[in-house]
ChimeraX commands (.cxc) that place a marker at each C-alpha (Angstrom):
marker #1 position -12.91,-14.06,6.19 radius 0.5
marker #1 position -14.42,-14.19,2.91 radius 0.5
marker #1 position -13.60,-10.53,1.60 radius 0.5
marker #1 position -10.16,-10.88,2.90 radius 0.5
marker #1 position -9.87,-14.50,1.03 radius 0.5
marker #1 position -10.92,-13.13,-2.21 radius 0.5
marker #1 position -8.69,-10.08,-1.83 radius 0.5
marker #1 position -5.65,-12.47,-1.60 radius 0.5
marker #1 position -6.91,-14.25,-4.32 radius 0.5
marker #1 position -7.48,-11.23,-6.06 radius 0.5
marker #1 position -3.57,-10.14,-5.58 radius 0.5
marker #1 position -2.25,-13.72,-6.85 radius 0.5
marker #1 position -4.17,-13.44,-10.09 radius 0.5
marker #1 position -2.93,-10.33,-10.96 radius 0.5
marker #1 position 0.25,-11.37,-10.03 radius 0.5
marker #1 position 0.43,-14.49,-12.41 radius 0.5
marker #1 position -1.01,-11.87,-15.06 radius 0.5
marker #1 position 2.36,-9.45,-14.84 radius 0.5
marker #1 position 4.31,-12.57,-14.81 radius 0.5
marker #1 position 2.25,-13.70,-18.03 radius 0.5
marker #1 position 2.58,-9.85,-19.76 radius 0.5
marker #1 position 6.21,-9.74,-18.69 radius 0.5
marker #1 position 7.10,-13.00,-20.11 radius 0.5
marker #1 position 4.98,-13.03,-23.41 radius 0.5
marker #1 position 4.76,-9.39,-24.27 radius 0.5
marker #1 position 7.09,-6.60,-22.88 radius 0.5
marker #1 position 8.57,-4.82,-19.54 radius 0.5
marker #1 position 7.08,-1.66,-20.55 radius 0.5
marker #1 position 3.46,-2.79,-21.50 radius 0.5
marker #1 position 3.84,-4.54,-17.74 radius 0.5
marker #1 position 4.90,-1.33,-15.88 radius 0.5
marker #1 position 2.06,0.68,-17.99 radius 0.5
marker #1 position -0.71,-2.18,-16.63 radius 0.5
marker #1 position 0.74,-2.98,-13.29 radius 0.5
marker #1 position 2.58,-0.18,-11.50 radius 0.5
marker #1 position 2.30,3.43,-10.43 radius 0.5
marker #1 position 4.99,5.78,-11.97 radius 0.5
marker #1 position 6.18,9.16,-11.24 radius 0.5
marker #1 position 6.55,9.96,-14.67 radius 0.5
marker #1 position 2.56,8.67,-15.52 radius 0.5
marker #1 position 0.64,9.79,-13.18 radius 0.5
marker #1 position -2.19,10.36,-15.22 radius 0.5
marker #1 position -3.00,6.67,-15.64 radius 0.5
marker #1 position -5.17,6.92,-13.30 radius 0.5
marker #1 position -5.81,2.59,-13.79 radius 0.5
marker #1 position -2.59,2.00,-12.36 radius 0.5
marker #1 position -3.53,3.45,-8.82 radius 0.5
marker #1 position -6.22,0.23,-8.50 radius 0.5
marker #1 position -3.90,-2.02,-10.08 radius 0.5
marker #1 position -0.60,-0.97,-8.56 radius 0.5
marker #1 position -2.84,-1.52,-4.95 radius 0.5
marker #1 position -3.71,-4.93,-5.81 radius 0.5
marker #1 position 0.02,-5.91,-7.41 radius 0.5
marker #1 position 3.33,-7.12,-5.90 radius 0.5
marker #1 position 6.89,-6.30,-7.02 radius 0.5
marker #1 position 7.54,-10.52,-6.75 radius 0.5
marker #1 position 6.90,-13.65,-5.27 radius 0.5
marker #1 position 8.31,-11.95,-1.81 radius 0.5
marker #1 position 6.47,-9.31,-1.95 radius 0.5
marker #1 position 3.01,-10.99,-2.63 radius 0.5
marker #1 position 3.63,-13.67,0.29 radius 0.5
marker #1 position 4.16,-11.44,3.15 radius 0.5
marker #1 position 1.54,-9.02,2.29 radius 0.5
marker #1 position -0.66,-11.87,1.97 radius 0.5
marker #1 position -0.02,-12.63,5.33 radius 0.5
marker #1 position -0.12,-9.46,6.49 radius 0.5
marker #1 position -3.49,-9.48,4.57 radius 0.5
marker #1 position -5.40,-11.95,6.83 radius 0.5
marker #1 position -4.24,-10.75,9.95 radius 0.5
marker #1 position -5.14,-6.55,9.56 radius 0.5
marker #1 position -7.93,-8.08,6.93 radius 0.5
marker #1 position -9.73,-10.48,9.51 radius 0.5
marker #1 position -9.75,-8.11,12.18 radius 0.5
marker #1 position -11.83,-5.66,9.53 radius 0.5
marker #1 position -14.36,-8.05,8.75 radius 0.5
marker #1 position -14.71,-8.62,12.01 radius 0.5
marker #1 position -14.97,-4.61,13.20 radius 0.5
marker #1 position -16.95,-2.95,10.24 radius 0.5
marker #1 position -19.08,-3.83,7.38 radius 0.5
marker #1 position -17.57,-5.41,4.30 radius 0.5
marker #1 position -18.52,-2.57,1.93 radius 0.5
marker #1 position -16.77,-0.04,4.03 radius 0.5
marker #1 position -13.63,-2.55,4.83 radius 0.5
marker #1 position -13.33,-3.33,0.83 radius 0.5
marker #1 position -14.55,0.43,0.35 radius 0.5
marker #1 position -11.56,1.79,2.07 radius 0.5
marker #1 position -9.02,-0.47,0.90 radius 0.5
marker #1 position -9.42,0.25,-2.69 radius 0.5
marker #1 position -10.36,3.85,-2.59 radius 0.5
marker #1 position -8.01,4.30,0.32 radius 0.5
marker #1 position -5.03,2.89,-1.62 radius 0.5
marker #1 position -6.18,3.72,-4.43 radius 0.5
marker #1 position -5.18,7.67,-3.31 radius 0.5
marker #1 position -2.24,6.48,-1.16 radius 0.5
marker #1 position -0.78,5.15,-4.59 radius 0.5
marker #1 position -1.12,8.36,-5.88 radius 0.5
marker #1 position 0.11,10.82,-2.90 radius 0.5
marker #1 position 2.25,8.28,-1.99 radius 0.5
marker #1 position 4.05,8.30,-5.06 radius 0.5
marker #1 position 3.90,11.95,-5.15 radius 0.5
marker #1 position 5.76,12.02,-1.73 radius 0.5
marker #1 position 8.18,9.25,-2.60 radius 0.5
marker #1 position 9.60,10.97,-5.80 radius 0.5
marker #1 position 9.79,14.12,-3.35 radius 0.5
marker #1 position 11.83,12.79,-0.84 radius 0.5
marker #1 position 13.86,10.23,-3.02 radius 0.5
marker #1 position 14.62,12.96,-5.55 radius 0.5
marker #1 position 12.94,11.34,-8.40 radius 0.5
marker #1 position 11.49,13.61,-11.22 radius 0.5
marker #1 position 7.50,13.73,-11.70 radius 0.5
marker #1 position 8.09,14.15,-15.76 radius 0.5
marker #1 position 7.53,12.23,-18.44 radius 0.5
marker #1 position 10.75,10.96,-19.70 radius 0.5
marker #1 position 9.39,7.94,-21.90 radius 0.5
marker #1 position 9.17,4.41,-21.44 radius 0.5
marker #1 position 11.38,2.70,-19.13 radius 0.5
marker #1 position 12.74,-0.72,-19.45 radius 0.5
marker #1 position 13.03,-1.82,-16.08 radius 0.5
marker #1 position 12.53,-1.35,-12.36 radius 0.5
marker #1 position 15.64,-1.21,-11.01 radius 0.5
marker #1 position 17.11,1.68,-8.68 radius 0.5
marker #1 position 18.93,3.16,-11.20 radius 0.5
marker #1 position 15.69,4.06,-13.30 radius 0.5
marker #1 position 14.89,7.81,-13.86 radius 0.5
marker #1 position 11.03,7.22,-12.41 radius 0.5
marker #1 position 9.79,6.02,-9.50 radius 0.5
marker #1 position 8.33,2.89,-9.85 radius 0.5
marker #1 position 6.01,0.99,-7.58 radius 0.5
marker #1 position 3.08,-2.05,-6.74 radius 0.5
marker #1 position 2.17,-3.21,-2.87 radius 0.5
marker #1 position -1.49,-4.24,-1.17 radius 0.5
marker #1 position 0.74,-2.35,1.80 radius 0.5
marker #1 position -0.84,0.65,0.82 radius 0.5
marker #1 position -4.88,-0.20,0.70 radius 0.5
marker #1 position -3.78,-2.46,4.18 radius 0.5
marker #1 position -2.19,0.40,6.02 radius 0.5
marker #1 position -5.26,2.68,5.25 radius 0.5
marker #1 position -7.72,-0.08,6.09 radius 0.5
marker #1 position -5.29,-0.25,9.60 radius 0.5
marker #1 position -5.48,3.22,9.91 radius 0.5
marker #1 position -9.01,3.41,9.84 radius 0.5
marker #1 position -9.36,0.84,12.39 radius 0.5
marker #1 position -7.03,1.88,14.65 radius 0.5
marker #1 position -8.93,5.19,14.67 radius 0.5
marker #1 position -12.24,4.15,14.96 radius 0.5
marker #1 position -11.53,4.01,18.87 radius 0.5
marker #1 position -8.24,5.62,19.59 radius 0.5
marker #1 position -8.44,4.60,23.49 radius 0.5
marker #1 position -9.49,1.01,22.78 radius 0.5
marker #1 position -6.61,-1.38,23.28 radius 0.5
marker #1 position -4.23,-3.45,20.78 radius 0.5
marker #1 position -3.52,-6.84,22.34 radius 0.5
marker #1 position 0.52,-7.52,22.28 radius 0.5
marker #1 position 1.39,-10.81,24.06 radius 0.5
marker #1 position 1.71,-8.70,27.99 radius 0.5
marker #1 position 1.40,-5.55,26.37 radius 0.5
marker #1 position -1.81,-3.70,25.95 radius 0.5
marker #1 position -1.20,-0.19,24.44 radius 0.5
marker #1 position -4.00,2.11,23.15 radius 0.5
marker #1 position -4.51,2.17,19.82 radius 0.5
marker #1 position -3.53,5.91,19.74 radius 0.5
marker #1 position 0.29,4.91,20.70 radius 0.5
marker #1 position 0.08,2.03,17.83 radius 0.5
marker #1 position -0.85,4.65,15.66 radius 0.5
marker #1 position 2.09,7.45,16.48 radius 0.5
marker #1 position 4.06,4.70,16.49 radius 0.5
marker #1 position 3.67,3.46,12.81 radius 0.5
marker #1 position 3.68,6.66,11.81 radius 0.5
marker #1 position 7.05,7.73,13.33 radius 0.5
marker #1 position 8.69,4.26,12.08 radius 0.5
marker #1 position 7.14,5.15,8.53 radius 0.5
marker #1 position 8.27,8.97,8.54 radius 0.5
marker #1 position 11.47,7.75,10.21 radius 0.5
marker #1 position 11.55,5.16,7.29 radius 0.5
marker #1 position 11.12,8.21,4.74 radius 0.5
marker #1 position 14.06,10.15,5.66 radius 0.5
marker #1 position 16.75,7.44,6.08 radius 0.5
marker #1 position 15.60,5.28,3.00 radius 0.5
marker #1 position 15.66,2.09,4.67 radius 0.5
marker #1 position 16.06,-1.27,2.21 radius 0.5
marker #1 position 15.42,-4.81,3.33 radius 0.5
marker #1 position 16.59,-7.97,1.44 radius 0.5
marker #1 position 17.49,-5.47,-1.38 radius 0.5
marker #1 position 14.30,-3.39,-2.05 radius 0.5
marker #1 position 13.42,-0.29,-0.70 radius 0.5
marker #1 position 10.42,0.06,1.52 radius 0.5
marker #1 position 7.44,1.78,0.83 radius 0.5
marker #1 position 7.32,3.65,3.60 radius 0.5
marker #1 position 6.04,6.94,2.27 radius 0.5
marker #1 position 3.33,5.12,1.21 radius 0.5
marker #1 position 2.54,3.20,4.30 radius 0.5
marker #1 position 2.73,6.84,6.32 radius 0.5
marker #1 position 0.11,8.17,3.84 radius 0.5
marker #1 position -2.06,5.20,3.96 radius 0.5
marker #1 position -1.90,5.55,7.94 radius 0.5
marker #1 position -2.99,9.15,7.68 radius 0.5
marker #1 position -5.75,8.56,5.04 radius 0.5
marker #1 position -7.28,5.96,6.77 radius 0.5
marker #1 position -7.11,7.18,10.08 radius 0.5
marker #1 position -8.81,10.51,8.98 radius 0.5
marker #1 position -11.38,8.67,7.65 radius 0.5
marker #1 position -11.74,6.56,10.88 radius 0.5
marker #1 position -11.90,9.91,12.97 radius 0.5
marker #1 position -14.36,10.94,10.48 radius 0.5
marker #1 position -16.57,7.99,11.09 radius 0.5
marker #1 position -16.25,7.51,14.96 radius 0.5
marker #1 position -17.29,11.32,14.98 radius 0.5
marker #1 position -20.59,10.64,12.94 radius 0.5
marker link #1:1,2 radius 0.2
marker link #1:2,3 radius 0.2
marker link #1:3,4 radius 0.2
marker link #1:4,5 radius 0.2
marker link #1:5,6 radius 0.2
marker link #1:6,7 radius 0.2
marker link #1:7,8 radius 0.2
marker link #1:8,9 radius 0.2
marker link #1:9,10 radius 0.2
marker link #1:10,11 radius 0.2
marker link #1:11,12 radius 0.2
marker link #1:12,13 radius 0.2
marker link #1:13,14 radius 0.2
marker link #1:14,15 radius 0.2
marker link #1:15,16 radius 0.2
marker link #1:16,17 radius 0.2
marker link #1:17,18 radius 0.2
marker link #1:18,19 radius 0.2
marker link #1:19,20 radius 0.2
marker link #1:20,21 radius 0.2
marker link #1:21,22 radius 0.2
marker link #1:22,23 radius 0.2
marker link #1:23,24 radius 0.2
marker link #1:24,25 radius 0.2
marker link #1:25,26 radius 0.2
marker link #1:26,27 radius 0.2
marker link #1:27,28 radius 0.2
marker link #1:28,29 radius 0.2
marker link #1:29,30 radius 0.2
marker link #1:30,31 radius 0.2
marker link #1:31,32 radius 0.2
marker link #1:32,33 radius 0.2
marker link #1:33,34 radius 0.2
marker link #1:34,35 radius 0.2
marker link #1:35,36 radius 0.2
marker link #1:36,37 radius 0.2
marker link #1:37,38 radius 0.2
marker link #1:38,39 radius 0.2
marker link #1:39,40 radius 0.2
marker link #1:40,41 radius 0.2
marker link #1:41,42 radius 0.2
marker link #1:42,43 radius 0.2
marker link #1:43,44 radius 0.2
marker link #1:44,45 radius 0.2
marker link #1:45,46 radius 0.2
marker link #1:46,47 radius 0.2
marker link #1:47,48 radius 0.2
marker link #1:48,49 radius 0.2
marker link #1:49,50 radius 0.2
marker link #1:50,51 radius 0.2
marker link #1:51,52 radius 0.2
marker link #1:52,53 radius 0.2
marker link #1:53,54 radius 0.2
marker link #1:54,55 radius 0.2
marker link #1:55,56 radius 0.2
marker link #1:56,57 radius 0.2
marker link #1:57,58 radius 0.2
marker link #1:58,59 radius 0.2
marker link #1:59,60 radius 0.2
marker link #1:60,61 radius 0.2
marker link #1:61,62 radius 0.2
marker link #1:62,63 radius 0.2
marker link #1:63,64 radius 0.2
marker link #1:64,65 radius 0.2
marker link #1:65,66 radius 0.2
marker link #1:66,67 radius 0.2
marker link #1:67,68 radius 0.2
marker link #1:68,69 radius 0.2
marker link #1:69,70 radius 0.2
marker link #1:70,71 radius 0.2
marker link #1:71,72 radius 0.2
marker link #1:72,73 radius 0.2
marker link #1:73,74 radius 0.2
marker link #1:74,75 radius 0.2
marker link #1:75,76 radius 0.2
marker link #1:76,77 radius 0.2
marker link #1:77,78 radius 0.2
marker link #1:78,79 radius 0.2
marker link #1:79,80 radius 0.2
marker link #1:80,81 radius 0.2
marker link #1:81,82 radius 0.2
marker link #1:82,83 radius 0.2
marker link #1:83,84 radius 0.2
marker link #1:84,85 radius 0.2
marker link #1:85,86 radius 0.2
marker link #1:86,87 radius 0.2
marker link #1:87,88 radius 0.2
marker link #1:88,89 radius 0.2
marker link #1:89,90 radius 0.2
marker link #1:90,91 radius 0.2
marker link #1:91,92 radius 0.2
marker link #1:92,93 radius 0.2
marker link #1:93,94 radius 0.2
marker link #1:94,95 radius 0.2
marker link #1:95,96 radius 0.2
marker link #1:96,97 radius 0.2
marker link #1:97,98 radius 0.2
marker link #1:98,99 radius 0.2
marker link #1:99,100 radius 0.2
marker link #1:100,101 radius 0.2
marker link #1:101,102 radius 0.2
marker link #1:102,103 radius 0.2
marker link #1:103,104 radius 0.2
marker link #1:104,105 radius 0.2
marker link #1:105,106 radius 0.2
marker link #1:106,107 radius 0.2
marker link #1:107,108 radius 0.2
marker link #1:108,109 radius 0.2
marker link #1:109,110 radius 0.2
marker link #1:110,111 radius 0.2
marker link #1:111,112 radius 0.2
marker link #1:112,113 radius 0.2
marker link #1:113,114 radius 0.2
marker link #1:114,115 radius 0.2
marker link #1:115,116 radius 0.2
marker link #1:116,117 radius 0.2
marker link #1:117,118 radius 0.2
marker link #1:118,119 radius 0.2
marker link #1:119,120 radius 0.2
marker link #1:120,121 radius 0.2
marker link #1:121,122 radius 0.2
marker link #1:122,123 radius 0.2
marker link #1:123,124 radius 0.2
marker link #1:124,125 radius 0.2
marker link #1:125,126 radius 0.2
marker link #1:126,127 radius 0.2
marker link #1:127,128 radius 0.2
marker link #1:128,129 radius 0.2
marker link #1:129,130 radius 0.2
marker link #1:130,131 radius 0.2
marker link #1:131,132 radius 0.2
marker link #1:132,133 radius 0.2
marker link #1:133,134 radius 0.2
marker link #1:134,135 radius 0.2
marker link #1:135,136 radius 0.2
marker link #1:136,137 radius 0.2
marker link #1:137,138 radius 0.2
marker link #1:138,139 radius 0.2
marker link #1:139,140 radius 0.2
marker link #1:140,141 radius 0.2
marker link #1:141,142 radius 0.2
marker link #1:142,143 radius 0.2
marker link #1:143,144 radius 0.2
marker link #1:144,145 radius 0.2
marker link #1:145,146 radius 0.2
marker link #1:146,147 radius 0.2
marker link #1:147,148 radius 0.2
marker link #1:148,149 radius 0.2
marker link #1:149,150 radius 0.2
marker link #1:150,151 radius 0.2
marker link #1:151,152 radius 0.2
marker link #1:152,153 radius 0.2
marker link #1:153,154 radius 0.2
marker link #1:154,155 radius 0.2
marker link #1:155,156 radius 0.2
marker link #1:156,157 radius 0.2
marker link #1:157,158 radius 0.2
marker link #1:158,159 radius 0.2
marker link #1:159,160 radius 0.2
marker link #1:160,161 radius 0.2
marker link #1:161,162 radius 0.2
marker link #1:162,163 radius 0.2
marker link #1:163,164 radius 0.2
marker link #1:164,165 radius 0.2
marker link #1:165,166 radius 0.2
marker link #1:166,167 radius 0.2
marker link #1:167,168 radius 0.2
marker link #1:168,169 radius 0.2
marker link #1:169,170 radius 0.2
marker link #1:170,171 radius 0.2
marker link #1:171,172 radius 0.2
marker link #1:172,173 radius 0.2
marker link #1:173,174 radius 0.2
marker link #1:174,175 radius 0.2
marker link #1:175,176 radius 0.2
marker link #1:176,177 radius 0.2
marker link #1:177,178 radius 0.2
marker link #1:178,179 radius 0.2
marker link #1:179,180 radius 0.2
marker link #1:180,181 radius 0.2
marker link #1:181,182 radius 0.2
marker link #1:182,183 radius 0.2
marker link #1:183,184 radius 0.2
marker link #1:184,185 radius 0.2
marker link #1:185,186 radius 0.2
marker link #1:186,187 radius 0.2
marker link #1:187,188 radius 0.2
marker link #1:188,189 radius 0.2
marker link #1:189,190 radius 0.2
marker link #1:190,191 radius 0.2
marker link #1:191,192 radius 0.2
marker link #1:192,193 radius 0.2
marker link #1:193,194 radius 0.2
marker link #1:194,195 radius 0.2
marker link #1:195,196 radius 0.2
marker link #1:196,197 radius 0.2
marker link #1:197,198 radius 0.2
marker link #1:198,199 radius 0.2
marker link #1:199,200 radius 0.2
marker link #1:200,201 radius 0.2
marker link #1:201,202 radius 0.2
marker link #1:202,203 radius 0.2
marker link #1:203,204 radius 0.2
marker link #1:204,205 radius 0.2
marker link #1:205,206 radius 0.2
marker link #1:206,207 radius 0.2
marker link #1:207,208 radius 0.2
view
């Protein structure tokens, strides 16, 4: 899995780089390099970089993990340009709609209100940074490249449509009741968008 390998490794040296500009420099030149915001839509470099960033340590371990496992099975399904293709350019616009959606159904204002200090709940802008959202459109993609193949669950072996309603209900279900784990909210408006993008472009190809 050498794309995937270099993705991850990819995500931890940007990581160490927010940690660096956070520690040396300033929050706000941090949140201006690293993370989509409501309020800033228009820098348009922080829908790549906000794709390949983490909120923390957390954050950057589990989506590594979750890296290898939707990332392997990509490598192994379609070529690398259109795996690596749809990840960036996928999430890429999911950080962008996403976001758009987010401040929409969190109530968060798509102004600009000036530069922020932090990124805590309380904050007037919407402020996030996840691989999530270039994995869930590469998963989306896959998934509907063959919507009556099978998923392999230990006894289980659902089509790949049902996998796909059912992320997509747990993400829109996710949306509406604002669901927080450990402390942080979710992305799940981005995760539902990612699922759609991907998976249109996955119908898209299957169909050519």
């Amino acid at each position: 899995m050498p794309a995937t390998a270099a993705l991850v490794a990819l995500f931890w040296i940007v990581h160490l780089l927010k940690v660096g500009v956070f520690q040396f420099y300033s929050s706000d030149l941090a949140l201006t390099l690293f993370y989509i915001r409501s309020t800033h839509l228009d820098y348009v470099w922080t829908w790549v970089t906000a794709t390949v960033g983490h909120v923390n340590l957390l954050h950057l371990v589990v989506n590594s993990y979750f890296a290898f496992l939707i990332g392997g099975w990509a490598e192994s399904t379609v070529r690398t340009r259109r795996y690596l293709g749809v990840f960036v350019v996928g999430g890429s616009l999911t950080a962008l709609l996403g976001t758009i959606v987010s401040a929409a159904a969190y109530g968060y204002l798509i102004v600009d209100l000036g530069p922020i200090a932090d990124v805590s709940s309380s904050s007037p802008t919407w402020v996030v940074a996840g691989s999530s959202m270039g994995w869930l459109a590469v998963l989306g993609m896959l998934l509907a490249l063959d919507l009556n193949g099978r998923v392999y669950l230990w006894k289980f072996k659902p089509r790949r449509w049902v996998w796909f309603v059912a992320l997509f209900v747990l993400s829109l279900a996710g949306t509406v009741s604002d669901v927080w784990l450990l402390g942080v909210t979710i992305g799940h408006p981005y995760h539902m968008v990612g699922l759609v993008l991907g998976g249109l472009y996955g119908l898209f190809v299957a169909s050519d």
